[in-house]
PDB file of N, H, CA, C and O in Angstrom:
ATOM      1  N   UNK A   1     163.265  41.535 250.118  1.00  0.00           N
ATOM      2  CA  UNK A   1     164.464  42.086 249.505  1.00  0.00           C
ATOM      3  C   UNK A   1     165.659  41.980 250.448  1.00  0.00           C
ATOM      4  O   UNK A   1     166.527  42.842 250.585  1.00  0.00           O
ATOM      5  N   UNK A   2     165.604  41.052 250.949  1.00  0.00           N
ATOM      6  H   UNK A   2     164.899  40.351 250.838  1.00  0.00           H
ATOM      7  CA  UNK A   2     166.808  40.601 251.926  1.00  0.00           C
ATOM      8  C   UNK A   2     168.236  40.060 251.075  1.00  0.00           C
ATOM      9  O   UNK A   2     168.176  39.129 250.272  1.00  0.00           O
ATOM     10  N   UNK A   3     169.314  40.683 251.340  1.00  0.00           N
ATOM     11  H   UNK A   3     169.362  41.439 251.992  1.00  0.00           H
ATOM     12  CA  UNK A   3     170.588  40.667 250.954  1.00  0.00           C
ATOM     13  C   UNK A   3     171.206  39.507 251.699  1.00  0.00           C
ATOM     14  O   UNK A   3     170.991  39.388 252.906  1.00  0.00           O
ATOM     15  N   UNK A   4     172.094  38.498 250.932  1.00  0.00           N
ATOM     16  H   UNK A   4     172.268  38.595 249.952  1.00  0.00           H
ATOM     17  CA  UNK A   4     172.970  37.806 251.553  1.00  0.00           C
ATOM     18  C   UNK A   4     174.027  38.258 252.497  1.00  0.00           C
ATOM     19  O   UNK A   4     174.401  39.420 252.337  1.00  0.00           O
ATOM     20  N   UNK A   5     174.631  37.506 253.536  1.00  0.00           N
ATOM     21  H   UNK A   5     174.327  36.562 253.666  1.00  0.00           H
ATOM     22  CA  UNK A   5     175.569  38.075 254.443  1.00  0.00           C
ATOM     23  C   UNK A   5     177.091  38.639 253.004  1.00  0.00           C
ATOM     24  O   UNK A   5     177.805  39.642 253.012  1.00  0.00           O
ATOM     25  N   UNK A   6     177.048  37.661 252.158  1.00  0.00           N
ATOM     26  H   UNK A   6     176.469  36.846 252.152  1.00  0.00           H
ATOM     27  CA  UNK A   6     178.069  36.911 251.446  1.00  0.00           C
ATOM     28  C   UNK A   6     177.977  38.396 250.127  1.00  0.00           C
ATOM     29  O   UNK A   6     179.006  38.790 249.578  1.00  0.00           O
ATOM     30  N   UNK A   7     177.170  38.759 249.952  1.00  0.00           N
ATOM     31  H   UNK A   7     176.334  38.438 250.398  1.00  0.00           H
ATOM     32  CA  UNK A   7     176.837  39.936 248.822  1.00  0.00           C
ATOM     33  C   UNK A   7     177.586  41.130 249.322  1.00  0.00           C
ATOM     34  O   UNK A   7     177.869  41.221 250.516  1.00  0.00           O
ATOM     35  N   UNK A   8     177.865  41.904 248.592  1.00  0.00           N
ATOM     36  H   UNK A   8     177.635  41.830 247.621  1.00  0.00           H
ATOM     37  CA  UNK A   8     178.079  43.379 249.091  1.00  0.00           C
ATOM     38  C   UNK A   8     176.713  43.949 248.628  1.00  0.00           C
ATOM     39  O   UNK A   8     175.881  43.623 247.781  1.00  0.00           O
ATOM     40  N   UNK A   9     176.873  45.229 249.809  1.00  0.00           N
ATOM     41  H   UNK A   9     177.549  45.494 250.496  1.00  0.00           H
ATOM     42  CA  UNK A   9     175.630  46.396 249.922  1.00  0.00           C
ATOM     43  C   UNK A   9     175.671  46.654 248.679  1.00  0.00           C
ATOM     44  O   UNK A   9     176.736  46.561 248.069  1.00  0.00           O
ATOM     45  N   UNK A  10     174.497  47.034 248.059  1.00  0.00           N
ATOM     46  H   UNK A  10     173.632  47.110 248.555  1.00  0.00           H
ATOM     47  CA  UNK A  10     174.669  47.904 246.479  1.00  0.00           C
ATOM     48  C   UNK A  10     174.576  49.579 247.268  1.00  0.00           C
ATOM     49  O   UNK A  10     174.078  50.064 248.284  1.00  0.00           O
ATOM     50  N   UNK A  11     175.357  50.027 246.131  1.00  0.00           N
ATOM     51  H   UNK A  11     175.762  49.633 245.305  1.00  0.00           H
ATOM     52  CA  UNK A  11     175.468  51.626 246.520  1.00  0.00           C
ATOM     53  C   UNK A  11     174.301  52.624 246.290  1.00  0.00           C
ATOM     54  O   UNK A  11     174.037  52.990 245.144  1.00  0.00           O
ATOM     55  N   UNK A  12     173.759  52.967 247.117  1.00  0.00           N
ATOM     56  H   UNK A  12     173.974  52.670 248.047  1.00  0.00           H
ATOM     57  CA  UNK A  12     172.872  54.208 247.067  1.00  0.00           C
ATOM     58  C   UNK A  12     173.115  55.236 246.960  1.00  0.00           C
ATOM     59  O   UNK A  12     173.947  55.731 247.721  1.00  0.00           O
ATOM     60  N   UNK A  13     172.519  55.968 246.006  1.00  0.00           N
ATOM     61  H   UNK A  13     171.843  55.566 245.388  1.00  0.00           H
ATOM     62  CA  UNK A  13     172.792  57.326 245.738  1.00  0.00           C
ATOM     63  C   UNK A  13     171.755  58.433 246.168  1.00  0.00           C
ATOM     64  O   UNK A  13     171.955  59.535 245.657  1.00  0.00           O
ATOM     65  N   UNK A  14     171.272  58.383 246.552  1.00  0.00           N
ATOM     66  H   UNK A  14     171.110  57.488 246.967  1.00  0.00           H
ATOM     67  CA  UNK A  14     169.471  59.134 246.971  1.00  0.00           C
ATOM     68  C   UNK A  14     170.274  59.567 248.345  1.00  0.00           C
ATOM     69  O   UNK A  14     171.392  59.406 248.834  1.00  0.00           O
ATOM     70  N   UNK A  15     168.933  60.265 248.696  1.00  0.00           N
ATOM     71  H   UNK A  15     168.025  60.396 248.299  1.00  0.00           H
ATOM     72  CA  UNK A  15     169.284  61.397 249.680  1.00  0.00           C
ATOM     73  C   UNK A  15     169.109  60.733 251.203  1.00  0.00           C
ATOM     74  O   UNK A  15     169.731  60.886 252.254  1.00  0.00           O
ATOM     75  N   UNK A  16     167.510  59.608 250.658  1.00  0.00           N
ATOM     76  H   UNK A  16     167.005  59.484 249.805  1.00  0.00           H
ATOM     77  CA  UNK A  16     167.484  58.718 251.919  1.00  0.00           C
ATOM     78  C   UNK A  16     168.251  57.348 251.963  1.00  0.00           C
ATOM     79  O   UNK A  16     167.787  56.360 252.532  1.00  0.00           O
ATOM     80  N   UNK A  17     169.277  57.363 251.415  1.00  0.00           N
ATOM     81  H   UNK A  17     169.654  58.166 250.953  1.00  0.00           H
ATOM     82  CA  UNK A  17     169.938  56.359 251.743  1.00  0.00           C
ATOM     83  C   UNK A  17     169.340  55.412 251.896  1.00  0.00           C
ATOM     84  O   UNK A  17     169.452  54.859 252.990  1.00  0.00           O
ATOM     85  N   UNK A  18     168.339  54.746 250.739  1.00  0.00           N
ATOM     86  H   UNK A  18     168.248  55.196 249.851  1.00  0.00           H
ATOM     87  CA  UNK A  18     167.641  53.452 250.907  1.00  0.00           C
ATOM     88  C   UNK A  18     166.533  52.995 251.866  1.00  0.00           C
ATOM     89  O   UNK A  18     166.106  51.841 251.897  1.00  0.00           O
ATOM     90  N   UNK A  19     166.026  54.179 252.788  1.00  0.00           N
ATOM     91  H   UNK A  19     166.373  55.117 252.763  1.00  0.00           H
ATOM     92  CA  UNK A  19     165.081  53.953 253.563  1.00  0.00           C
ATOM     93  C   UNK A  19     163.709  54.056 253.476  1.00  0.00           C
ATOM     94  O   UNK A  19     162.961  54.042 254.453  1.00  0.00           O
ATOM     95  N   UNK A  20     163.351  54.165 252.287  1.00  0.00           N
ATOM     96  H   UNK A  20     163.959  54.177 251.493  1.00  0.00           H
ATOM     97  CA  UNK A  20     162.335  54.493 251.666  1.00  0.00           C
ATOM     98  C   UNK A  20     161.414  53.027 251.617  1.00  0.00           C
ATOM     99  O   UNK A  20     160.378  52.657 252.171  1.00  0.00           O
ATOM    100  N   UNK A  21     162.537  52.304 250.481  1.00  0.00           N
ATOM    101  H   UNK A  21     163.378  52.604 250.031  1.00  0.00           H
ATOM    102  CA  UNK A  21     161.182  50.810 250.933  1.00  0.00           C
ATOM    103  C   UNK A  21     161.531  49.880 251.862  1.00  0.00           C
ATOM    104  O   UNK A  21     161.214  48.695 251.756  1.00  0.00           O
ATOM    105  N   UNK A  22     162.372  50.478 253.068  1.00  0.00           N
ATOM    106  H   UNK A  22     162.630  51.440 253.154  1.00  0.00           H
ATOM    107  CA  UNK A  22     162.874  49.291 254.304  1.00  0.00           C
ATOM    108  C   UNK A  22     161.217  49.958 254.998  1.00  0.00           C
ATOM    109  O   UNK A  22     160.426  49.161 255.503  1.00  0.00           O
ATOM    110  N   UNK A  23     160.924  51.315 254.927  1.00  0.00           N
ATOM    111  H   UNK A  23     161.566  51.962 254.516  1.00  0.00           H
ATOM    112  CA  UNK A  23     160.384  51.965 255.877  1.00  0.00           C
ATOM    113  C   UNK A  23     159.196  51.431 255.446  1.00  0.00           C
ATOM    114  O   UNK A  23     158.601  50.674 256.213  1.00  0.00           O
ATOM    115  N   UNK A  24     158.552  51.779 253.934  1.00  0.00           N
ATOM    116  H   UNK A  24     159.036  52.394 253.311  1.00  0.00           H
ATOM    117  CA  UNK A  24     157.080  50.805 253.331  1.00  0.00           C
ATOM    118  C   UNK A  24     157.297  49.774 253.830  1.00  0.00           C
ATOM    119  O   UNK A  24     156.284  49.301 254.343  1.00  0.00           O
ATOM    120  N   UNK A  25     158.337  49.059 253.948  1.00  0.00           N
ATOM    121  H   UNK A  25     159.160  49.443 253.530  1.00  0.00           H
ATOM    122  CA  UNK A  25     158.131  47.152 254.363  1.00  0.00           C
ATOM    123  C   UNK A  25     157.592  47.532 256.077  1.00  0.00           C
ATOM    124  O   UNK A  25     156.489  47.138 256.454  1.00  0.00           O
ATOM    125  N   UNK A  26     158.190  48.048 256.678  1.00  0.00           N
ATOM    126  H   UNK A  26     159.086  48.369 256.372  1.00  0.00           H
ATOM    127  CA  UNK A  26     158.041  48.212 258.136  1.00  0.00           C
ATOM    128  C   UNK A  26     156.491  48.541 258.176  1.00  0.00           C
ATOM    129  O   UNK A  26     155.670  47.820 258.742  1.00  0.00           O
ATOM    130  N   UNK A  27     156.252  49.475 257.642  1.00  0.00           N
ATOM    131  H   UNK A  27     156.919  50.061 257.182  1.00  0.00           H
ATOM    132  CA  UNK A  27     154.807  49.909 258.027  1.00  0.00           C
ATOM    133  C   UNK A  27     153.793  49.405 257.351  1.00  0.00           C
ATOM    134  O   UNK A  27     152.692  49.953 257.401  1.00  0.00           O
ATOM    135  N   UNK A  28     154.042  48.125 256.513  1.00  0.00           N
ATOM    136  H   UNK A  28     154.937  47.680 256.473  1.00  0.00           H
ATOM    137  CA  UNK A  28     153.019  47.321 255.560  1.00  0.00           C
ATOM    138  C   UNK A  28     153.073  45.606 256.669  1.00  0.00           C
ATOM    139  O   UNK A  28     152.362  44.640 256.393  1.00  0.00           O
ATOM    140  N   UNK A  29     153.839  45.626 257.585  1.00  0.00           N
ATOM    141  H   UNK A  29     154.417  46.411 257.809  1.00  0.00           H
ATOM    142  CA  UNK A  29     154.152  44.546 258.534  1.00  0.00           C
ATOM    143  C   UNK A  29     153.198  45.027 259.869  1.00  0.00           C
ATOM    144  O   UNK A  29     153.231  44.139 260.720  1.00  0.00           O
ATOM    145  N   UNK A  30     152.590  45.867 260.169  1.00  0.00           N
ATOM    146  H   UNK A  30     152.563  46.589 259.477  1.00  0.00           H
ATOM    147  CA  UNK A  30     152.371  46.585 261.815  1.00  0.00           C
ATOM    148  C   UNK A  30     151.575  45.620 262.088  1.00  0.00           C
ATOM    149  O   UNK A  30     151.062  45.004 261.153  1.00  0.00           O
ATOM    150  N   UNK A  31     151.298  45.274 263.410  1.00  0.00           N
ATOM    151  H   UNK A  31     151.715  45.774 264.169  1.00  0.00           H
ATOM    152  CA  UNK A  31     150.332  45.044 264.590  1.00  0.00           C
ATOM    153  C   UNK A  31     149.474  45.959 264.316  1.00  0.00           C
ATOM    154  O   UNK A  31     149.756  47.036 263.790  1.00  0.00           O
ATOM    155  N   UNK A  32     147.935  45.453 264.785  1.00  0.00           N
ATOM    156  H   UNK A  32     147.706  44.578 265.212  1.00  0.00           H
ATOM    157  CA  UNK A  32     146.853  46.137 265.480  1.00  0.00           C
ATOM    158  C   UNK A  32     147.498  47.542 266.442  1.00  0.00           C
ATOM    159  O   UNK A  32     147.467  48.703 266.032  1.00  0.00           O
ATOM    160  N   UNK A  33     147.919  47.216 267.440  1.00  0.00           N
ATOM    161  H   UNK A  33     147.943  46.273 267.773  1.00  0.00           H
ATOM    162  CA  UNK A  33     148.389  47.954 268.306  1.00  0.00           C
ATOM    163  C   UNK A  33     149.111  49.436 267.309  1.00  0.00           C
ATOM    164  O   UNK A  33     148.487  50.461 267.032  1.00  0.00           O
ATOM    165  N   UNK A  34     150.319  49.174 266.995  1.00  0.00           N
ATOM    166  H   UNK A  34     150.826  48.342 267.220  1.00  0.00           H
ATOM    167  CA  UNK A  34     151.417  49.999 265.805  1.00  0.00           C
ATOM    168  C   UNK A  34     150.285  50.688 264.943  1.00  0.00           C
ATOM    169  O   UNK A  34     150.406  51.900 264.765  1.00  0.00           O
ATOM    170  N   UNK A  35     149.017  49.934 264.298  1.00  0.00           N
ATOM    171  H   UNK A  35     148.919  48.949 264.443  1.00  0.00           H
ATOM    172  CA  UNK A  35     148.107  50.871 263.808  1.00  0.00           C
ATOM    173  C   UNK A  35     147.178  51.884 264.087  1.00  0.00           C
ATOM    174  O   UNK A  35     146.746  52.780 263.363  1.00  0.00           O
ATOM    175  N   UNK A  36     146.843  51.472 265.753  1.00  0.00           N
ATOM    176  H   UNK A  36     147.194  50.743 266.341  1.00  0.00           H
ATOM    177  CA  UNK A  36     146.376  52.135 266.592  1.00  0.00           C
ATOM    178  C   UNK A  36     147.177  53.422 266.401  1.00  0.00           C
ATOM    179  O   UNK A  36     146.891  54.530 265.946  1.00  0.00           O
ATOM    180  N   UNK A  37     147.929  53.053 266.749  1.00  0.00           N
ATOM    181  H   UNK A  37     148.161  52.153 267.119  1.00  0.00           H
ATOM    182  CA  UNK A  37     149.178  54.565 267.605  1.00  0.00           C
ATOM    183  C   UNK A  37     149.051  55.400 265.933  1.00  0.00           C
ATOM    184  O   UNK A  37     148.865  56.588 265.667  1.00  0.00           O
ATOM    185  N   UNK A  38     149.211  54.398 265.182  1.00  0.00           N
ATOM    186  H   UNK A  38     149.362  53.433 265.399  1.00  0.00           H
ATOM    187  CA  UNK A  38     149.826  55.295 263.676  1.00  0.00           C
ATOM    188  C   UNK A  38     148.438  56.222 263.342  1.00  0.00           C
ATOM    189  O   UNK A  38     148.631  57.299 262.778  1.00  0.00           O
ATOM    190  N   UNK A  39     147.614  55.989 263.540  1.00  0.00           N
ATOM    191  H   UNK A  39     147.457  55.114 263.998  1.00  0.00           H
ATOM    192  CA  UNK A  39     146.424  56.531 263.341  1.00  0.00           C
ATOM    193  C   UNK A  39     145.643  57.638 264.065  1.00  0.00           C
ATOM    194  O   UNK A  39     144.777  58.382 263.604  1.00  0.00           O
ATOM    195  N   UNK A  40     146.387  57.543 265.882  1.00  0.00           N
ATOM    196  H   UNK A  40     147.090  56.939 266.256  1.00  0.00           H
ATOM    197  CA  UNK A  40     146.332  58.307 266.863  1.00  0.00           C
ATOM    198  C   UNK A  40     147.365  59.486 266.244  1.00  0.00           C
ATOM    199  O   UNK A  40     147.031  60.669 266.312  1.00  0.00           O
ATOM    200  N   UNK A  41     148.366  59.169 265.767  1.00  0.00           N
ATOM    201  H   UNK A  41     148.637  58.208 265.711  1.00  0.00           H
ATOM    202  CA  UNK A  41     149.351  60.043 265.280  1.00  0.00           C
ATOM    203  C   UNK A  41     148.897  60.987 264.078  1.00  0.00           C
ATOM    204  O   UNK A  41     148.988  62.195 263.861  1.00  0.00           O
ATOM    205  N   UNK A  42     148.464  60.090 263.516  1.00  0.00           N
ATOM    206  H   UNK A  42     148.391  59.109 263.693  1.00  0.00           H
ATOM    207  CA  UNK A  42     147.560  61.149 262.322  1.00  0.00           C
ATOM    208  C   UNK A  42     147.030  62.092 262.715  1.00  0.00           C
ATOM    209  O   UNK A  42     147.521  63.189 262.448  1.00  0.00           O
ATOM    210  N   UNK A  43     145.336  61.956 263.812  1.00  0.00           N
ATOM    211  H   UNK A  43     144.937  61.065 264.029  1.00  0.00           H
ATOM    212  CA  UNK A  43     145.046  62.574 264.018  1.00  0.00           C
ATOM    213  C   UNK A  43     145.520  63.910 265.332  1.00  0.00           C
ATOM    214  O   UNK A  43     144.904  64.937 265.617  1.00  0.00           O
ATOM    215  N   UNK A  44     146.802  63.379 265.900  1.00  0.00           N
ATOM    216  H   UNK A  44     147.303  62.545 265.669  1.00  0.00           H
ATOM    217  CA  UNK A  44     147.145  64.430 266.461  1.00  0.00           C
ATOM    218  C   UNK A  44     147.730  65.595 265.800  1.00  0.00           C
ATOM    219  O   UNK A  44     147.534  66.762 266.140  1.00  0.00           O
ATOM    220  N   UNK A  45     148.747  65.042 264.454  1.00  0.00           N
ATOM    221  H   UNK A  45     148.906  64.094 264.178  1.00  0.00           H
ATOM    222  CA  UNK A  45     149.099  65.950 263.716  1.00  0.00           C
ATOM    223  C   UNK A  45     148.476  66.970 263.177  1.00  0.00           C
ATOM    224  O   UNK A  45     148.832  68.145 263.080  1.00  0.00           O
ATOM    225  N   UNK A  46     147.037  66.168 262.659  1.00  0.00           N
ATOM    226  H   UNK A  46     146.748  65.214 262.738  1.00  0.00           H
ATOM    227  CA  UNK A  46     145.984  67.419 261.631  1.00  0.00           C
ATOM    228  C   UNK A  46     145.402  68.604 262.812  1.00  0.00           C
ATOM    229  O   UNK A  46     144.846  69.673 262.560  1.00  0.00           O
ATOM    230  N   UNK A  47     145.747  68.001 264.201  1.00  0.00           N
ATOM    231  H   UNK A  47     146.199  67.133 264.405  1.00  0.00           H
ATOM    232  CA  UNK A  47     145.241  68.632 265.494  1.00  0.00           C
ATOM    233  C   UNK A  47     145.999  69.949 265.221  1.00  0.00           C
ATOM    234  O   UNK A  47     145.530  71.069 265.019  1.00  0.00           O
ATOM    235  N   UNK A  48     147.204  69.568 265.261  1.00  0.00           N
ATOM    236  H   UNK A  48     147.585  68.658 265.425  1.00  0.00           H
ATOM    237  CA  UNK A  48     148.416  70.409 265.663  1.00  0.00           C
ATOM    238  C   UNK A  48     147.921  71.715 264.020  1.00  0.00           C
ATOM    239  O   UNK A  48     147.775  72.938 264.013  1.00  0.00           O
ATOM    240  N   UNK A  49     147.802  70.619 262.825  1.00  0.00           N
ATOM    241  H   UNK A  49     147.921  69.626 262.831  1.00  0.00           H
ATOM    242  CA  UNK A  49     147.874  71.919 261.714  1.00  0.00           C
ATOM    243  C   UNK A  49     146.980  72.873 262.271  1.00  0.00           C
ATOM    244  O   UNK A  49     147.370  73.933 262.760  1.00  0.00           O
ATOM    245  N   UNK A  50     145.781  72.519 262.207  1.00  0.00           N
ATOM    246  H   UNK A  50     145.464  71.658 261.809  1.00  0.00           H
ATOM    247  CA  UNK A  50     144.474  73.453 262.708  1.00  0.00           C
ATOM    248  C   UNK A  50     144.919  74.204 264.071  1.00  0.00           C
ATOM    249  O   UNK A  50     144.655  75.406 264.064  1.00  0.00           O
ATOM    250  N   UNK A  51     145.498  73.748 265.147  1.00  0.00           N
ATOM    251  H   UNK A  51     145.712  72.772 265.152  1.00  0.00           H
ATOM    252  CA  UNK A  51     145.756  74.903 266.096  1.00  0.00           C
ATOM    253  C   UNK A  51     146.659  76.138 265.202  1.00  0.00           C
ATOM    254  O   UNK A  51     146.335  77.292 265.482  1.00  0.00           O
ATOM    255  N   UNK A  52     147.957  75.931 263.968  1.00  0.00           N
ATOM    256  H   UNK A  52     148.220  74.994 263.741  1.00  0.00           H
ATOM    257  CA  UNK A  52     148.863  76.390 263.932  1.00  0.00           C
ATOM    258  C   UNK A  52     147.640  77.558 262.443  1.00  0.00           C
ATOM    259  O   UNK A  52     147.879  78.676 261.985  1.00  0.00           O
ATOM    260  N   UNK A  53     146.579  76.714 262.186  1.00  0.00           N
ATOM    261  H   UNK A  53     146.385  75.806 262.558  1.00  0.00           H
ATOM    262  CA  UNK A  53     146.156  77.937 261.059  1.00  0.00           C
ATOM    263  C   UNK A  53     145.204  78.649 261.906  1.00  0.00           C
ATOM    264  O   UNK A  53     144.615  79.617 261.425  1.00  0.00           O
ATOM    265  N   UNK A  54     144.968  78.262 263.189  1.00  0.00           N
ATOM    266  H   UNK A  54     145.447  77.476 263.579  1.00  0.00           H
ATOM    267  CA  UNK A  54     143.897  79.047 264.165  1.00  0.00           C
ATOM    268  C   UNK A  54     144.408  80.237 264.368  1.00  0.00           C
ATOM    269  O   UNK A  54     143.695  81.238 264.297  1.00  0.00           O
ATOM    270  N   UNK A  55     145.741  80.301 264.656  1.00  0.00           N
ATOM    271  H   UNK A  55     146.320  79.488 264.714  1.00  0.00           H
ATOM    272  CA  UNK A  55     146.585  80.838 265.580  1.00  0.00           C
ATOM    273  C   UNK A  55     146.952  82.012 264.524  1.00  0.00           C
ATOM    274  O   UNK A  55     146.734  83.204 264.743  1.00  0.00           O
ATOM    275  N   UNK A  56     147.661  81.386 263.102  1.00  0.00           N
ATOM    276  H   UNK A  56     147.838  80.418 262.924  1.00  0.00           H
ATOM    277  CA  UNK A  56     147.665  82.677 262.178  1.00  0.00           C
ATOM    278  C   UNK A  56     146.282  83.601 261.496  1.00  0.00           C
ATOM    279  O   UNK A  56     146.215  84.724 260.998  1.00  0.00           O
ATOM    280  N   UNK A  57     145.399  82.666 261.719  1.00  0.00           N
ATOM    281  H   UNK A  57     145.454  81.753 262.124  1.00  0.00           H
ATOM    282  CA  UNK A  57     144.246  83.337 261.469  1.00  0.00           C
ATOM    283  C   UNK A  57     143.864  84.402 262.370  1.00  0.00           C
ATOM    284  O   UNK A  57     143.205  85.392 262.052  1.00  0.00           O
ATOM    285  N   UNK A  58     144.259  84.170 263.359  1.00  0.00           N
ATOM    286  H   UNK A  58     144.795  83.366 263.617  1.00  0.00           H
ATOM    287  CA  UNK A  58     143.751  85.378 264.735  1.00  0.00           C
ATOM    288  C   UNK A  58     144.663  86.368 264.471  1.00  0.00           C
ATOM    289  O   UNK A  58     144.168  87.480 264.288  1.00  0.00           O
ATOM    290  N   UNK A  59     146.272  86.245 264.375  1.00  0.00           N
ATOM    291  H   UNK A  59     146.674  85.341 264.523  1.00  0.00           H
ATOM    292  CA  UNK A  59     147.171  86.943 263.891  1.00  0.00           C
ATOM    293  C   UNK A  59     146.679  88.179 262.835  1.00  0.00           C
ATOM    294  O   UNK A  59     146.301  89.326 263.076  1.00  0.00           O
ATOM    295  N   UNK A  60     146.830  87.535 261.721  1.00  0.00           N
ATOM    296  H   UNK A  60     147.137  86.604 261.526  1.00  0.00           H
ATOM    297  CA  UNK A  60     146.135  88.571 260.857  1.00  0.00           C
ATOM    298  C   UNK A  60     144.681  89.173 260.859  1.00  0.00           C
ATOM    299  O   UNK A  60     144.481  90.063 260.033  1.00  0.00           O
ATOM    300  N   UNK A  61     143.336  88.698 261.917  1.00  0.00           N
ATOM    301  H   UNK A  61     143.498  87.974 262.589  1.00  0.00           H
ATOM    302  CA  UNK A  61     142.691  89.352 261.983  1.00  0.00           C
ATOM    303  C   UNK A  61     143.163  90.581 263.153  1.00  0.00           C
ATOM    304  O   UNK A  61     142.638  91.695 263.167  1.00  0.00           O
ATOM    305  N   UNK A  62     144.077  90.214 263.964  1.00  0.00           N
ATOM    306  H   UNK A  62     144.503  89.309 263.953  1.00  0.00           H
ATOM    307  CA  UNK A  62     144.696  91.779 264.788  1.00  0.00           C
ATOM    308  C   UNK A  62     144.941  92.561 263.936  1.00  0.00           C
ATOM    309  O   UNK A  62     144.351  93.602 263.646  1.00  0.00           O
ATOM    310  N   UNK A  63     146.219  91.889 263.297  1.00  0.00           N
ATOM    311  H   UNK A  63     146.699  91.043 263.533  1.00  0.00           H
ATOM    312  CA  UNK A  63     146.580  92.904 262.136  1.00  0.00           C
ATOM    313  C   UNK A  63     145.822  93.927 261.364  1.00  0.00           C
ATOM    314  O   UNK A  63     146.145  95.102 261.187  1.00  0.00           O
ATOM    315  N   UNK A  64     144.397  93.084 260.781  1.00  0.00           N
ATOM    316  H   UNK A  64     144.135  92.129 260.925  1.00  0.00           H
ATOM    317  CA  UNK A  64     143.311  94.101 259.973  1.00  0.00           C
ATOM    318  C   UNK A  64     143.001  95.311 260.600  1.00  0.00           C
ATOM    319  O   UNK A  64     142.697  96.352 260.017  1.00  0.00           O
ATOM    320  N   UNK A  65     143.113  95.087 262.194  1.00  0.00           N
ATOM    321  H   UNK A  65     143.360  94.242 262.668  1.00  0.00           H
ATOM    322  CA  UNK A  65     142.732  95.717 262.852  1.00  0.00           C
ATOM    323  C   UNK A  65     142.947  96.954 263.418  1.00  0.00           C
ATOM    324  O   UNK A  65     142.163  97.860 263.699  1.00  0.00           O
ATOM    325  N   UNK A  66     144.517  96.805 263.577  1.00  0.00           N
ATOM    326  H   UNK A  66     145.154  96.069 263.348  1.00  0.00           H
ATOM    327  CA  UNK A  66     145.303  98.274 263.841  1.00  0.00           C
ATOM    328  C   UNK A  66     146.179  98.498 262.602  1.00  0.00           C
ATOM    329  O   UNK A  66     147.395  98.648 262.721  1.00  0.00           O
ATOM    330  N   UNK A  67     145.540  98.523 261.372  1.00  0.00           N
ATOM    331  H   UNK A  67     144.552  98.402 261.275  1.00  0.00           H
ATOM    332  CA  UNK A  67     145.744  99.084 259.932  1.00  0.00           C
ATOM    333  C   UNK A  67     145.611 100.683 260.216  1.00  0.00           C
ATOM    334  O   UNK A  67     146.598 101.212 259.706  1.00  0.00           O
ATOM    335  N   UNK A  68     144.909 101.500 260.732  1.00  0.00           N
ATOM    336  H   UNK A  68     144.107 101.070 261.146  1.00  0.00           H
ATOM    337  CA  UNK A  68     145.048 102.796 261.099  1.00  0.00           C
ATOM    338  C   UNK A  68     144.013 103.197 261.913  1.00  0.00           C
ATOM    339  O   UNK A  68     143.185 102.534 262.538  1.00  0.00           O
ATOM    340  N   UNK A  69     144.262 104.907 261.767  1.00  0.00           N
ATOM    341  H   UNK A  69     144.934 105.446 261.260  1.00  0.00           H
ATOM    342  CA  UNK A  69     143.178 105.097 263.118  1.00  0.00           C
ATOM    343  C   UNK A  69     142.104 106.347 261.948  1.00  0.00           C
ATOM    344  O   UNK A  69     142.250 106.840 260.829  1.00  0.00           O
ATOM    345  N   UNK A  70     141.296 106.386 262.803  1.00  0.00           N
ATOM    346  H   UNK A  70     141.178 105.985 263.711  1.00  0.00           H
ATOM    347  CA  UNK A  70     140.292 107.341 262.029  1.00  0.00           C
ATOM    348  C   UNK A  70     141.026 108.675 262.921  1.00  0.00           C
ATOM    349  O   UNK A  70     141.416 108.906 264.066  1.00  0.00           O
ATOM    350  N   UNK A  71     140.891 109.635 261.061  1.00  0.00           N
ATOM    351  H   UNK A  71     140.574 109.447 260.131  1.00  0.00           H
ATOM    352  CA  UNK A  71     141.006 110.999 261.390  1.00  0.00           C
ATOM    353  C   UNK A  71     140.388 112.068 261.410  1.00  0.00           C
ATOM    354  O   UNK A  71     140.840 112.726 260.473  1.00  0.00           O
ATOM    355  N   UNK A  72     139.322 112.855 262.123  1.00  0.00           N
ATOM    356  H   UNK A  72     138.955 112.320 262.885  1.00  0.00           H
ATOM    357  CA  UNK A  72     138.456 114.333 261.575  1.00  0.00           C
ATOM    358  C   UNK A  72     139.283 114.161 260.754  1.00  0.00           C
ATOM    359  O   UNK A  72     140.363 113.571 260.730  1.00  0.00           O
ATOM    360  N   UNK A  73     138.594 114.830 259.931  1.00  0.00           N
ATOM    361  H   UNK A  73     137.717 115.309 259.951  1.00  0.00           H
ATOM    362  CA  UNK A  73     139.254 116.255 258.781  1.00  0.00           C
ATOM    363  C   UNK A  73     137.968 117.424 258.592  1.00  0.00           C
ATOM    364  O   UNK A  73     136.756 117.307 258.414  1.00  0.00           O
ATOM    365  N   UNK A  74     139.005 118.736 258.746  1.00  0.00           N
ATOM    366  H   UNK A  74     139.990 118.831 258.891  1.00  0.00           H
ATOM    367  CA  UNK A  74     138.207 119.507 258.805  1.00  0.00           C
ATOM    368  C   UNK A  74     137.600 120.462 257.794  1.00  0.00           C
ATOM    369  O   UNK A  74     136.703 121.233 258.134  1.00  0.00           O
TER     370      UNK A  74
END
C-alpha cells in the first residue's frame, strides 16, 4: 500500500492516524531475531499481570483480616 511521491496523503480521520495497518505490515515482515524479542515481550508482560494480581490478592487478603476485632460480651 505504498503511495506515490506525486499523490497526496489521503486524510485520516481515526484516532491512530493510520498506524494501524503500517504497524500489521511491520510486524507481519519481522526477522527470527524481532520474533524472538516479540515473544520474550509477551511473556514478560503476562509476568508483570500475575505479579500485579499477586500483589492485589495479598492486599485484600490483609484487608479480610483487620475487618474487626473480637468482643466479650457480657
Amino acid at each position: 500500500m505504498k503511495q506515490k511521491e506525486s499523490e497526496p496523503a489521503a486524510q485520516v480521520h481515526c484516532l491512530c492516524m493510520g498506524l494501524g495497518p503500517k504497524i500489521t505490515e511491520m510486524l507481519q515482515c519481522r526477522s527470527e531475531a524481532a520474533a524472538a524479542h516479540m515473544r520474550n515481550a509477551r511473556v514478560e508482560f503476562l509476568k508483570a499481570l500475575r505479579a500485579l494480581i499477586d500483589e492485589r490478592i495479598e492486599q485484600l487478603s490483609r484487608a479480610e483480616k483487620r475487618k474487626g476485632a473480637k468482643v466479650q460480651v457480657e
